[in-house]
N, C-alpha and C positions, 0 to 999 in steps of 0.2 A: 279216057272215059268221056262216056257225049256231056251233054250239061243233066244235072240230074236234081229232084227235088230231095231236100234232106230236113232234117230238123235236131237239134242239138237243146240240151238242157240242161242246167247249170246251179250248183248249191250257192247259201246264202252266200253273201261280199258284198251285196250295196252298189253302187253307183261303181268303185273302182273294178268290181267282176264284169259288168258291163260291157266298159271300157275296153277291160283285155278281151272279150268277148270281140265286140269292133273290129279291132286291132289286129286277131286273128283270122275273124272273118273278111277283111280287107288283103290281107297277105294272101289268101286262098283265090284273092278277085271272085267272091261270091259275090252274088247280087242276094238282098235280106231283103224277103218281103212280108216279112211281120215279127216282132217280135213283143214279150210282153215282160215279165217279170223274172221268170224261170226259161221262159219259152224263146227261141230263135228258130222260125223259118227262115230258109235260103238254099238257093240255087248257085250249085258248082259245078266246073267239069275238072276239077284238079286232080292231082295226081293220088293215090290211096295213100302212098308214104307219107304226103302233108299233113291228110287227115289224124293218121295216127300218130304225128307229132303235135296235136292239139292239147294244151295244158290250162284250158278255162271250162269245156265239156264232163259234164257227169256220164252223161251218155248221149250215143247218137243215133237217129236212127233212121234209114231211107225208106222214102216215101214212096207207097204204090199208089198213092190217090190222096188228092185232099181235095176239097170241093167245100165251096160256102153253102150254112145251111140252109140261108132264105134261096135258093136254086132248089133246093130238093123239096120235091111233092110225096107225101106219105100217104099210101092208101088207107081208110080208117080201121079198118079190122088189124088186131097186131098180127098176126099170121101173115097177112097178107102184105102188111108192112116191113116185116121182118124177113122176109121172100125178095122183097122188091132192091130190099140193101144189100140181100146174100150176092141179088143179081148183078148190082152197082159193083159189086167187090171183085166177083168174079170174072166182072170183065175189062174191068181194067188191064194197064197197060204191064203186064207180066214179064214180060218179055224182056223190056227195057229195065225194070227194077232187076232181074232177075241177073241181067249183064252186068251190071252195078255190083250186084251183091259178088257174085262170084270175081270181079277184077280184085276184091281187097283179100284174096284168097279163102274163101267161103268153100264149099262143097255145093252142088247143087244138092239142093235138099230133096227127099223122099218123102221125110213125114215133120206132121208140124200140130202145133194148137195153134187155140184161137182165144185170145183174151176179149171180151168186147167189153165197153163201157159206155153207159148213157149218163149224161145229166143234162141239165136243164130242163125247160119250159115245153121245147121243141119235140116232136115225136116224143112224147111222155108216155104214150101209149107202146112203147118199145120197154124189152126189159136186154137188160146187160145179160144175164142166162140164153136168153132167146135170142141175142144178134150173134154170140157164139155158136149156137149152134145152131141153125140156119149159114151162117158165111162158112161154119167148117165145113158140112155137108157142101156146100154151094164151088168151095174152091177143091176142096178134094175132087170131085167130079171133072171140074174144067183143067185142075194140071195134075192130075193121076197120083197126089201124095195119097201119105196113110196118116192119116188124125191119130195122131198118140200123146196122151196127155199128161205121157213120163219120161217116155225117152225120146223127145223130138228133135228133129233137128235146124227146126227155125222157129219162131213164135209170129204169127198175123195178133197184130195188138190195132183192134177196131176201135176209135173213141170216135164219141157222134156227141155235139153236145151243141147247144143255143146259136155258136159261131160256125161249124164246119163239122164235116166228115173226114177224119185222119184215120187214113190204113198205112200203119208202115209197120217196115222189118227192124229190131233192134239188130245196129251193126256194131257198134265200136260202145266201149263202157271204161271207166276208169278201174287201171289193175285196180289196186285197193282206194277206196273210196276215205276219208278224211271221217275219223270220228267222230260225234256228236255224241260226248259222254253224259253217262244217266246220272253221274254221281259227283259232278263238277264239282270245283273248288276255285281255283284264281281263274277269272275268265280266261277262253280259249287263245282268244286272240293277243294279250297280252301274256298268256304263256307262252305263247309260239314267237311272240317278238323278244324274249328272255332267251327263248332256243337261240334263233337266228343271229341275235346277237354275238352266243356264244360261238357259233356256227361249228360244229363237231367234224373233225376230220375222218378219214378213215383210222380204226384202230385205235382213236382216242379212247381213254374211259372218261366219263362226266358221269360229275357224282351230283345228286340232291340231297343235303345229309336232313332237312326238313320235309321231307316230300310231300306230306298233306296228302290229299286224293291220288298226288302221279301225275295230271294232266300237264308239267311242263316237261317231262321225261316223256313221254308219250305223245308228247306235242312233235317233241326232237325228234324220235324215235322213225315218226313217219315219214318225216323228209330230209332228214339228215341216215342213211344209210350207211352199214358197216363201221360205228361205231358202237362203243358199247356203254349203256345206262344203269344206273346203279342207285337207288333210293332205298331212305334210311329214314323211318319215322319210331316216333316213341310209342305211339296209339295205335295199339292194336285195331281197333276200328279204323282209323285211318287206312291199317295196311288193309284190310278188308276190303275198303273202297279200292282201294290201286289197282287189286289182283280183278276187280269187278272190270274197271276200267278198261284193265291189260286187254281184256276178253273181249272189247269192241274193237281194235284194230286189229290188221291183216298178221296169218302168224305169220310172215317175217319179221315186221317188225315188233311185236310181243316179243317171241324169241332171244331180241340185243336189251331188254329191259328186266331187271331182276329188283325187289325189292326184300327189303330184311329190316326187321326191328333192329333201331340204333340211336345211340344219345351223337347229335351232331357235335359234343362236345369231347369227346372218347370215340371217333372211329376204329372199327377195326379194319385200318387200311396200313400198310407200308407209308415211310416216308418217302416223299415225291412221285407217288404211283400214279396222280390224278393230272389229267392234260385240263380239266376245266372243273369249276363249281359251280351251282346256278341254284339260288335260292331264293324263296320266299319267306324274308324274316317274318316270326310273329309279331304283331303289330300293340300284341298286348289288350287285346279286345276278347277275341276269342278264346285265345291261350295267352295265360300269363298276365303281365300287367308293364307298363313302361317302367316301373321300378325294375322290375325283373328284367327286364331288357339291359339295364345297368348291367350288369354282371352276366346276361348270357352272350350281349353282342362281343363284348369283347372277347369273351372264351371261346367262343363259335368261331370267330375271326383268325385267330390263334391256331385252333385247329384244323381250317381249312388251309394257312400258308403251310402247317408241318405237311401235310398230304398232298400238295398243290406240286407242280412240277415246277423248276425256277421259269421257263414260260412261258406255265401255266397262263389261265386268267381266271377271274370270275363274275358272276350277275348276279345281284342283290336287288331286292325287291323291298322296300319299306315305307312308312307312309312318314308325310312330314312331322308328323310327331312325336317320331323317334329317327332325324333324321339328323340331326347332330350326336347322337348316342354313336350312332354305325361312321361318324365320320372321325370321330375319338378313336371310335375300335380298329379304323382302318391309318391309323399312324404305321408309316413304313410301309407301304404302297401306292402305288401308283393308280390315281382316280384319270382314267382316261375319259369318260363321260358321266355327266351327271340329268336323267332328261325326265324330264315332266311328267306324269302320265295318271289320267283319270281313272278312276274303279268307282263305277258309278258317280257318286259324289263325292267319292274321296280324291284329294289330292296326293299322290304317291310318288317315289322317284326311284329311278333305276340307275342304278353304281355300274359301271364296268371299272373294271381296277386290276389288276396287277399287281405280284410284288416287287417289291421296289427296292436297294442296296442301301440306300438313305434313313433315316430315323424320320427323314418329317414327311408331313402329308405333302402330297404333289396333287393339288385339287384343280381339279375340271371347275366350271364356271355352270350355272344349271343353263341346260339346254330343250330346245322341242324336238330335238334330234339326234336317233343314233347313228352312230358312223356310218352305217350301211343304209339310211334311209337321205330320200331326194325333198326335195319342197311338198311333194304331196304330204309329207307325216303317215299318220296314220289309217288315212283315206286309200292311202294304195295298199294296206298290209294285204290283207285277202286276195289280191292278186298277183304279189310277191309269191305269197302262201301257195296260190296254184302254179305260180312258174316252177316247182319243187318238186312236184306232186309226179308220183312216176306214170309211164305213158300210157296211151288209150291200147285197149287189146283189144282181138274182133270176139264177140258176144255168142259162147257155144249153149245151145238149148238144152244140151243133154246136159253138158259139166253146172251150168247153172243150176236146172231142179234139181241134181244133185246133192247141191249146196245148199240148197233152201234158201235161197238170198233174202235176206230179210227185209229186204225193199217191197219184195213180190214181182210178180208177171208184169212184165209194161210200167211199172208205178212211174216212173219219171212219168211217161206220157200222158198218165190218166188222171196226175195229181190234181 
């Protein structure tokens, strides 16, 4: 493929999404010539397989034109302005996008829409309605498609805005996209450091016998594939939340996660059925009280070795002020890490442990680190999190509206 303009965009991770951003963009030998927050322009000629081995991209999408907006002159009548962009659009270099498209196994497309979007300052006199239809009119004519605005087979996503004119084609997007759930409970990211921790094999079961909302079981769920999740809360509201939750991720993985009302003191499991446990003790704030903690850590404890497989392991969640209660409750296993970790302004610590053939405690030392993490800590999770995250597919118009994606037409682009 010749060298070709593209642009790539990326969910939230801070400073370490970036990075791996770089990182990939450097392996590709792109040349990046701008990027912002969400946003990376860059020029490739790599090969289409590389591309869809990308694991930092939300979506991607190649470019038939981008042009900075102090170059473009706007006639002042909108009609007449909106004529003169159909005409910028149309004539650009089709031809070369179009070779592009089709090397990542594309179809040459027949029929397509047109998303357009304005903001800013700049050509305000321009409406988003009106660059749509003017450029679909405009390019329909020049390459012989049919503007259909259901069943298409490529989408022109027009953004005009204060910086630049961007026409590109979405190409590549993430099979399933990372939930953002509506109904949170322990933050995301240290749910998903509880999963990793546990790291789910194939086949395994991993039980939550407190699940609260689900978001560590559906943390796992996403990037731990072909194992099976299984959450147990007492609060019917709680399970309410789960099933809510379940309903934002992709159904495969929905599918490996089942929830049921259950006292994590009384499972209704077999002995040694469970390859992992992963909880979020209560802290006694919300539910309960640290007196009550006396008597449920240890019995909860108890019940997770009868169901634990001998080795098994598990991840415990507590905050320092009941963090001598869980280390009493945890006599006769094995504390392989003991590590630090903020919730907001709470001081918290995460247990991995084992059980152990011994009667006494085998205690880790507290640490800022779990096994699996480098000197970055916590600053690299989010991009651990995407090295997980399964690969880019090419972006079908028709299967899309289909699906009603909830993002919308273009949204990465037009954010």
């Amino acid at each position: 493929m010749d060298m070709q303009d593209f642009l790539l965009t990326i969910g939230p991770g801070g400073p370490a999404m970036h990075r791996l951003v770089e990182s990939e963009l450097k392996d590709l030998g792109a040349q990046v010539t701008r990027c912002g927050q969400a946003r990376f322009f860059f020029s490739a000629n790599a090969r289409p397989e590389q591309f869809f081995a990308l694991r930092s991209p939300e979506k991607l999408y190649l470019l038939v034109l981008r042009q900075k907006a102090e170059e473009l002159q706007w006639p002042a009548g909108q009609e007449e302005a909106q004529e003169h962009l159909a005409r910028l659009v149309a004539e650009a270099d089709w031809a070369r996008a179009l070779a592009a498209f089709r090397s990542f196994g594309q179809e040459a497309p027949s029929s397509f829409r047109v998303s357009g979007k304005r903001a800013g300052r700049r050509a305000a006199h321009l409406s988003s309605n009106g660059i749509a239809e003017f450029v679909g009119e405009a390019v329909a004519e020049a390459m012989g498609w049919r503007v259909d605005l259901h069943d298409y087979d490529v989408e022109v996503v027009v953004h005009l805005n204060d910086d630049h004119l961007i026409v590109g084609l979405p190409l590549l997007e993430r099979a399933a996209q990372q939930a953002q759930f509506a109904l949170p409970g322990l933050s995301q990211p240290v749910a998903w450091a509880m999963a990793r921790t546990i790291e789910p094999a194939l086949g395994e079961l991993v039980v939550d016998p407190m699940c609260g909302s689900g978001i560590v079981l559906l943390e796992a769920a996403q990037c731990w594939r072909g194992a099976f999740y299984l959450g147990f809360e007492e609060d019917p509201r709680q399970l309410e939340r789960c099933r809510q939750n379940r309903s934002l991720v992709s159904p495969d993985a929905a599918a490996s996660v089942g929830f049921a009302r259950g006292d994590a003191r009384r499972l209704p499991l077999p002995n040694s059925s469970v390859a992992a446990v992963v909880c979020d003790l209560p802290f006694g704030k919300q539910y309960g009280s640290e007196e009550d903690n006396l008597l449920l850590y240890p019995a909860a404890l108890r019940e997770f070795r009868r169901v634990l497989r001998s080795d098994g392991r598990v991840v415990l969640l507590t905050n320092q002020a009941n963090a001598a209660t869980l280390l009493e409750a945890l006599e006769g296993w094995q504390v392989d890490c003991r590590r630090k970790v903020l919730l907001g302004h709470m001081e918290a610590l995460l247990f991995l442990a084992r059980p152990s053939g011994s009667g006494a405690i085998a205690e880790a030392h507290d640490s800022m680190r779990l096994p699996w993490e480098d000197a970055s800590g916590r600053r690299q999770w989010s991009a651990m999190k995407a090295s997980l995250r399964q690969p880019m597919r090419l972006v079908n118009g028709k299967k899309c509206r289909r699906e009603k994606c909830a993002a919308g037409p273009g949204c990465a682009l037009l954010a």
